[in-house]
N, C-alpha and C positions, 0 to 999 in steps of 0.2 A: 321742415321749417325753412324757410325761407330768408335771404340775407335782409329784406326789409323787415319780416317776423322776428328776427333776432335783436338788431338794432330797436327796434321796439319794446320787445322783451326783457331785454337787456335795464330799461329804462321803468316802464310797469311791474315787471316781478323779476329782477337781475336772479336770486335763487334756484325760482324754475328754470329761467330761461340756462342758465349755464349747466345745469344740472342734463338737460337734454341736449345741449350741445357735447357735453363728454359723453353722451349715451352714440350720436351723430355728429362727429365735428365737419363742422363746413369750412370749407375751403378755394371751392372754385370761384364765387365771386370775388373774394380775395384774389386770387389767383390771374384773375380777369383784370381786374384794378391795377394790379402791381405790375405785371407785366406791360400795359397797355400803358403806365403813368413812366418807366423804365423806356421805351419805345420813343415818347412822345422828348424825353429827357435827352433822351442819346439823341434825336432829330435835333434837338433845341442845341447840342453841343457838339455836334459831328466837325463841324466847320474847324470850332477850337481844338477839336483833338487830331483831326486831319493836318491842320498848322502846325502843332507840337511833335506830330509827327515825322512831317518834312524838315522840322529846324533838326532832331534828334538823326533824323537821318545825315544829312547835312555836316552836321559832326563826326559821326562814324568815319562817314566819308575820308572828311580832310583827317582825321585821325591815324584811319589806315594807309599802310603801307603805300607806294607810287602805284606799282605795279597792280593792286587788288582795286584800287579806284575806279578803273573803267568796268569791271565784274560787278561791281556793287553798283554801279549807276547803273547799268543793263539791270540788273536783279530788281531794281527797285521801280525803275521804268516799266517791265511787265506785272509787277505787281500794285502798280499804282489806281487798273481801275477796277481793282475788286477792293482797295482799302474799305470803302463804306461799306459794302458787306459785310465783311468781314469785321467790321468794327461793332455793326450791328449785330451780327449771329455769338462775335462774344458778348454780347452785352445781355443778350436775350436767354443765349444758352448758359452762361455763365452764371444769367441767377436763379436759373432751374437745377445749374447742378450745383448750386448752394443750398438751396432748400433741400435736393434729395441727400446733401453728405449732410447736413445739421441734422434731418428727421433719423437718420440714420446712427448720429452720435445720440441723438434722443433718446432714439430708441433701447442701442446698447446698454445707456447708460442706467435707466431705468431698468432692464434686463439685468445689470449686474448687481444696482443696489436693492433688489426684490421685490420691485417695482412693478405693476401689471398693469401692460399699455399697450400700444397698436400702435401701430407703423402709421395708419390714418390718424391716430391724434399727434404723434411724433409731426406727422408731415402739417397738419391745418395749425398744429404751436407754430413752425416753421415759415409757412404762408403768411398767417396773420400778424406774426410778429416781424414781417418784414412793409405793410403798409406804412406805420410813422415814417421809416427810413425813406420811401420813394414818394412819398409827400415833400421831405427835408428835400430829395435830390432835386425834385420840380422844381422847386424854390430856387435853389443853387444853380440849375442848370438855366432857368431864365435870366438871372443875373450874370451869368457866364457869355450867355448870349447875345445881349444888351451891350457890353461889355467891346463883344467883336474879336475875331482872329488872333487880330492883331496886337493884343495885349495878353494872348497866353504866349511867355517865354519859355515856362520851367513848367512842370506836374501838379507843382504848388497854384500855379495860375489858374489852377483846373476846381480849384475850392474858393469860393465866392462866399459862403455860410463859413464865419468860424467854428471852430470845433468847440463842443462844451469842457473839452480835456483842455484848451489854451484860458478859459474862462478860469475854471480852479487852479492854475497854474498860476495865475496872475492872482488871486487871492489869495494862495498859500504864503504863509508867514515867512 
């Protein structure tokens, strides 16, 4: 089955069609989505977090000691033109090794409760259920971008979408 056959399926006979999904769970076009919409998000916000970066470094700086100041300016200066790499490879690899420790707590965790699963459907709950999230980050990270450099100060600058945890927190009695 295929991720347009699903999507489809999903909508004509949602029963069958999920029934052969747990028989087959798909995952690589998810998979393709997510990383690729993760990709496009960190390009959208490299700039903001490369500025957040230099001001936090910046800090350190004047924080530390007289003597350790010029060590750290050298340390940061050769490390300055792999940051975008680097910022990219955790962003990329980072959410690949979220999805293999979640299918993997999946996994156990069913294993322990007498649960009978697969590491493949542990891993496509894991993929599939990280698309709304990098849809939200799209969202946020174009707004972030929009935005400009220059108005990320703090980590908090870096969140453009409120959280729906500040949403009920302002409606709690």
């Amino acid at each position: 089955m295929s991720e347009a056959a699903l999507v489809w399926g999903l909508i004509a006979s949602p029963r069958r069609t999920l029934a052969e999904v747990r028989r087959r769970p798909l995952w690589r076009g998810a998979a393709l989505a997510a990383t690729v919409l993760a990709a496009i998000s960190t390009a959208l916000t490299a700039a903001s977090q490369l500025h957040l970066l230099a001001l936090m470094n910046a800090q350190r700086i004047a924080a530390a000691p007289p003597g350790q100041r010029p060590l750290m300016r050298l340390a940061l200066a050769q490390a300055k033109p792999h940051a975008g790499v680097l910022l990219f490879a955790g962003a990329l690899g980072g959410l690949w090794l979220l999805w293999l420790g979640g299918a993997i707590f999946f996994a156990v965790v069913a294993a322990a409760s007498g649960r009978r699963t697969t590491f493949n459907l542990a891993w496509a709950a894991m993929v599939d259920s990280y698309l709304p999230y990098a849809i939200a980050n799209l969202a946020n990270s174009v707004l972030i971008a929009l935005r400009g450099p220059a108005a990320v100060r703090t980590p908090l600058d870096l969140f453009a979408i409120p959280s729906l945890g500040t949403l009920v927190m302002a409606l709690a009695p």
